[in-house]
VOGU-3710 file (C-alpha; in Angstrom, 3 decimals, decimal comma):
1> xxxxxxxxxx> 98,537/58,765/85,965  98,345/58,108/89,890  96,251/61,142/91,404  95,524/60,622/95,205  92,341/62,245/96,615  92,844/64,383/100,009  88,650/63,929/100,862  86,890/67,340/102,951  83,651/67,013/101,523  80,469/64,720/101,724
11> xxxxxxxxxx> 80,532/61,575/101,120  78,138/61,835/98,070  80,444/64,415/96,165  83,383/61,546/97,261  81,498/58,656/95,660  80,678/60,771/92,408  84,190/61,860/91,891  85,191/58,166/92,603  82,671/56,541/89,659  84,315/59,537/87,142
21> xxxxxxxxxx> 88,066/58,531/88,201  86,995/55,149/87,586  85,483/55,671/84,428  88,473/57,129/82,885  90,730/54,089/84,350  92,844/56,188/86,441  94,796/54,567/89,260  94,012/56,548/92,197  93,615/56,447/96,223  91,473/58,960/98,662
31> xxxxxxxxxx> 92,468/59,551/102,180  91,251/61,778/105,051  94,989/62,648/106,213  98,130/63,653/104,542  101,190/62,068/104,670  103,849/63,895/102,858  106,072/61,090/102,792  103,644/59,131/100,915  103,170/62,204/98,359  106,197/61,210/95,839
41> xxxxxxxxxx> 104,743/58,531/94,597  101,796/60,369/93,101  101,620/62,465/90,025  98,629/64,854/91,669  96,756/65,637/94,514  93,303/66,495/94,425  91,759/68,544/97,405  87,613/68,024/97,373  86,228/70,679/100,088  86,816/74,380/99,711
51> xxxxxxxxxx> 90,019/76,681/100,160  90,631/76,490/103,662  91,170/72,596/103,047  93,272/73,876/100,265  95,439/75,590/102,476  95,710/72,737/104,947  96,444/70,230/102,890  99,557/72,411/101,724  100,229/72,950/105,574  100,650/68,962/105,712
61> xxxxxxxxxx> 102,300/68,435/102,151  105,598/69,901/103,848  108,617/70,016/101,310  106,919/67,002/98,543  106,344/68,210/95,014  103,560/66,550/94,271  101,391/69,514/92,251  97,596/70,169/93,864  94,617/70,762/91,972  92,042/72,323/94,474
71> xxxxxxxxxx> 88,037/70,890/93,393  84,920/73,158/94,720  82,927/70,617/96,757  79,980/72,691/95,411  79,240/74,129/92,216  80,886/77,391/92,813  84,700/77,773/92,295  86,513/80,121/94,284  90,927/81,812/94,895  92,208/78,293/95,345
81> xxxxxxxxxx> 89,353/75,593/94,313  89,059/77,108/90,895  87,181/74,115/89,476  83,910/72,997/91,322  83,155/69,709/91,267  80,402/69,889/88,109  83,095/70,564/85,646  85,649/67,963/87,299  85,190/65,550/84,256  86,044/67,775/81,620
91> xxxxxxxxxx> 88,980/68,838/83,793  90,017/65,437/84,063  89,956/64,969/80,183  92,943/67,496/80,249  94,635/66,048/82,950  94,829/62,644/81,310  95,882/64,043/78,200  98,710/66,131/80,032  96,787/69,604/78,888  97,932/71,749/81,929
101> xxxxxxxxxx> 100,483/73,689/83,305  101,972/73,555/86,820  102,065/76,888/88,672  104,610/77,688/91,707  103,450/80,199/93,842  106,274/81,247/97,032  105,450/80,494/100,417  106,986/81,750/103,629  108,722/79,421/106,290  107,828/80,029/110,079
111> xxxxxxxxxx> 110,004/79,700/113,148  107,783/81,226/116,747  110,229/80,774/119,830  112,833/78,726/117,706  109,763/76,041/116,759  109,007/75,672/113,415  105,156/75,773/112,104  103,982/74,713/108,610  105,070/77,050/105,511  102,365/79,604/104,811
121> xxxxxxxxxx> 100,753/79,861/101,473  99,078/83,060/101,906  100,379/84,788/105,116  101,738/84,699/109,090  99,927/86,849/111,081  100,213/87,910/114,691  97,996/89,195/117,070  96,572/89,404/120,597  94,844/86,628/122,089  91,876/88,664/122,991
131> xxxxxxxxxx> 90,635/91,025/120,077  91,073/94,780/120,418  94,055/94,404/122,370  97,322/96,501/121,088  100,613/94,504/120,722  103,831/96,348/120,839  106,530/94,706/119,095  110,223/95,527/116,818  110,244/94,929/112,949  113,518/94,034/111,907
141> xxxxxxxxxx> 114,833/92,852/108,295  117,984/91,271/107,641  119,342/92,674/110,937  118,382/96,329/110,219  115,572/97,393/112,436  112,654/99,318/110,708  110,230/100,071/113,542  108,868/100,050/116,696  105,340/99,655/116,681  101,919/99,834/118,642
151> xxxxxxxxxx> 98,851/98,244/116,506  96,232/95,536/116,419  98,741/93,539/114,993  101,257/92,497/111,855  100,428/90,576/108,634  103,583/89,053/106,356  102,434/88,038/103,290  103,521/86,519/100,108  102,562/87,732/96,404  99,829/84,820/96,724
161> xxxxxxxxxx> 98,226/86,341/99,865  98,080/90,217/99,192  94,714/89,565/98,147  93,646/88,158/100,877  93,693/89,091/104,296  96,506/91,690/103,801  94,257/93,333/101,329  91,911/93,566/104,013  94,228/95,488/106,734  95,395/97,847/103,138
171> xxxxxxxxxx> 98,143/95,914/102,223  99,235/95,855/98,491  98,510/93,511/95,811  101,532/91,904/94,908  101,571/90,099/91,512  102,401/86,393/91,188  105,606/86,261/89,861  107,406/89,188/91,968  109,956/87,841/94,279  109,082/89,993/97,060
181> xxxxxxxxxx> 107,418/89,574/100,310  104,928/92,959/102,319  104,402/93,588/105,572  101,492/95,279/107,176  101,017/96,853/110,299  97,238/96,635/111,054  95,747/100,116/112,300  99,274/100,942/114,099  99,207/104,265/116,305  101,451/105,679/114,464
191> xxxxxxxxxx> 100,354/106,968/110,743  103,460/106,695/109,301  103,718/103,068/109,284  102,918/102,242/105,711  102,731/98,607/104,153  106,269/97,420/103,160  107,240/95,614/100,181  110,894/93,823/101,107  112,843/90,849/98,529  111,837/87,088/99,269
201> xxxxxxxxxx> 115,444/86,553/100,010  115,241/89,095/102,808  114,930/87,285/106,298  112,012/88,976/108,439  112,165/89,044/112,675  109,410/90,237/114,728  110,861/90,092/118,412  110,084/91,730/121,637  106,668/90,749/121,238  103,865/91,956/123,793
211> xxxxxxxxxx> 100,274/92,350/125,152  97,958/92,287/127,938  96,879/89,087/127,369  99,713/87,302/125,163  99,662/86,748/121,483  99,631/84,066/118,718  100,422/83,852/115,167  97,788/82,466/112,907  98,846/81,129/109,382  96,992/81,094/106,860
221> xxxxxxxxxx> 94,191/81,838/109,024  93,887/77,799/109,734  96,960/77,504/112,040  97,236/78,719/115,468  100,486/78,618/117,834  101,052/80,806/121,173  104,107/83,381/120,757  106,808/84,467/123,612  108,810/86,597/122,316  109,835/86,675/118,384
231> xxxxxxxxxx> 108,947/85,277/114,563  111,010/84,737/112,093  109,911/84,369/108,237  111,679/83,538/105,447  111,226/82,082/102,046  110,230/78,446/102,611  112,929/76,344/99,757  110,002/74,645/98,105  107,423/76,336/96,622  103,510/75,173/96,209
241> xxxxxxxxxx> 102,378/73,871/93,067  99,163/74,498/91,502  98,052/72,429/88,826  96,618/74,743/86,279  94,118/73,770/83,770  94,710/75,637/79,873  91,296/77,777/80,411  91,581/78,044/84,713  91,595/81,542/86,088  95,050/83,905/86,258
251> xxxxxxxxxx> 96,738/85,609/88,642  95,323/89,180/86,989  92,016/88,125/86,912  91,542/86,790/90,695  93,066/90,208/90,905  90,132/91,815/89,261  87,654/89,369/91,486  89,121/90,632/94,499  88,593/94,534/93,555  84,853/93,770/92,374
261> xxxxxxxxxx> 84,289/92,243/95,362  85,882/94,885/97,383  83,638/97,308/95,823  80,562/94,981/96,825  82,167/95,603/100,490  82,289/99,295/100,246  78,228/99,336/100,023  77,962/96,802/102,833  77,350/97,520/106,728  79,879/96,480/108,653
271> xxxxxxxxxx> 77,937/93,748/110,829  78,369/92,098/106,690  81,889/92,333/106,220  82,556/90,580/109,876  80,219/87,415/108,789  81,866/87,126/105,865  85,135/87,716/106,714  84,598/85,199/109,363  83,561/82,806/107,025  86,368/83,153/104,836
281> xxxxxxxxxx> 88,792/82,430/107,448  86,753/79,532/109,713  84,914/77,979/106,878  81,140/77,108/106,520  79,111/77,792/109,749  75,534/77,888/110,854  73,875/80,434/111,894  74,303/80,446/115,409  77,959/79,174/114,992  78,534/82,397/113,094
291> xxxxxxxxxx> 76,547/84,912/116,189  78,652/83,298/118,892  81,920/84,106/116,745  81,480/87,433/115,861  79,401/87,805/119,265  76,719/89,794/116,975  73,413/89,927/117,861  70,793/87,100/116,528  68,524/89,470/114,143  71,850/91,226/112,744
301> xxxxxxxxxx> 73,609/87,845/112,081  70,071/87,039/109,843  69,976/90,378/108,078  73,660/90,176/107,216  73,732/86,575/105,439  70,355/87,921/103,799  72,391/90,708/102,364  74,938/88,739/101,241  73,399/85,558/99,609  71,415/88,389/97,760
311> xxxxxxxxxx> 74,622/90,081/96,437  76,071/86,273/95,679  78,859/85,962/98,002  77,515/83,782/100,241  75,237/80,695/99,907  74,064/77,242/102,027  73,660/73,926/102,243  71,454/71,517/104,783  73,867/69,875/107,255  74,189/66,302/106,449
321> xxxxxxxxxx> 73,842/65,024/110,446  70,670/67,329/110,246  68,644/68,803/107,168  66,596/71,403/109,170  70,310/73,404/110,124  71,829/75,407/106,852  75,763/75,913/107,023  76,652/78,787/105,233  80,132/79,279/102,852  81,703/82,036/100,657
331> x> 80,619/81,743/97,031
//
């Protein structure tokens, strides 16, 4: 088996992952960039770091099949590191002895102003530049326009990414295998605009796009790119491929993760949700990172992350360039 490693983490988790690959004589090569056309020679890649590295190194992986196993940097797992990096040996047991299962999960492809952007895993979102801005733009699908709407903005997302941040705006959940695609108009003027659930062979346009102060469209919450005047999304022709483990997590039971933790929300002040939501979607940040982002006040940004390392969804780690800073991460 050739397995090349796709390192985000420290270089302490790096150099213990390296003496287990080596103990189980496994060819293998780690790199800090992704080259897809150096992907096909490689039976699996392993992403070390935490699900935002996840979804970039599927941004960069293009149209290779080379199946990804995402590894926790930490001893937590989380949606798309499932295994942290404590129980990477007996994981690696399996994969040597070809006990898995490779999972395909749909991703959208993105044209903005005839340029295409890397396929999204989870979702293509678009927004103003400047936050609680309206945009006004036309929803059309397969030529047939559905609406005309005035919101915050619009979230496409595949079965994959209804629990993430379409969840969030009230989108659906979407189970893995259904070959459908929903869209969700996020707190549009009009009440009537309810999430939409279209086929994965429909071909989605967002055009006549506008606001005060211009827009972008964010995928996967990682990538950012400046918008004129429409989107397109369709179904991107290769799918991403997770390399499941027999006793890994299923599609149901993130499901069930995602509800529980919604219900955590629900008894949470808001000033919570924002820091975590924030550090779902920029990855760990220190303290003061995190109260010049969500441009809360010092003593609330404290009480927040109190609240939730107490409840378990977030925790921290000294910064390696300095020990006396904490970065904090989602659980």
């Amino acid at each position: 088996m050739k397995i090349i490693v796709y390192r985000k983490a420290l270089e302490g988790v790096i150099n213990n992952l390296r003496k287990t690959l080596d103990e189980f004589g496994i060819e293998y090569k780690v790199v800090q960039e992704i080259e897809s056309q150096d992907l096909d020679a490689y039976e699996l890649l392993v992403v070390v770091g935490g699900d935002r590295d996840v979804l970039q190194a599927f941004h960069r992986i293009g149209k290779a099949k080379v199946p990804v196993l995402g590894v926790n940097d930490s001893n937590e797992s989380s949606f798309l590191t499932e295994i942290s990096i404590k129980d990477f040996r007996e994981v690696l047991k399996k994969l040597r002895d070809r006990e898995y299962t490779i999972e395909e999960s749909t991703r959208l492809n993105v044209i903005v102003d005839d340029k295409e952007l890397p396929p999204a895993l989870n979702e293509v979102a678009i927004f103003s530049s400047k936050s609680a801005t309206l945009i006004e733009y036309l929803l059309t699908v397969d030529k047939e326009v559905i609406w005309r709407d005035y919101s915050d903005g619009v979230i496409i997302s595949t079965p994959t990414g209804s629990t993430a941040y379409s969840m969030s705006a009230g989108g659906p959940m979407v189970l893995h295998g259904a070959e459908a695609f929903a869209i969700v108009s996020v707190n549009s003027l009009d009440v009537t605009r309810r999430p939409l659930i279209v086929s994965d062979k429909s071909h989605i346009k967002i055009s006549e796009i506008s606001s005060t102060h211009g827009c972008e469209v964010i995928v996967d919450g990682t990538y950012r790119a400046k918008v004129r005047e429409r989107v397109e999304a369709s179904k991107f022709p290769k799918p991403a491929r997770f390399v499941r483990p027999s006793e890994s997590s299923k599609a149901m039971e993130k499901m069930v993760k995602k509800v529980r933790l919604a219900e955590e929300l629900l008894k949470m002040p808001p000033s919570a949700k924002l820091i975590l939501k924030t550090l779902e979607y920029e990855g760990p940040l220190t303290q003061k990172d995190l109260a010049k982002k969500t441009m809360l006040p010092d003593r609330t940004t404290r009480l927040a992350l109190s609240l939730l390392i107490e409840r378990g969804l977030v925790n921290r780690r000294s910064m390696l360039r300095d020990a006396r800073q904490k970065v904090y991460y989602v659980t």
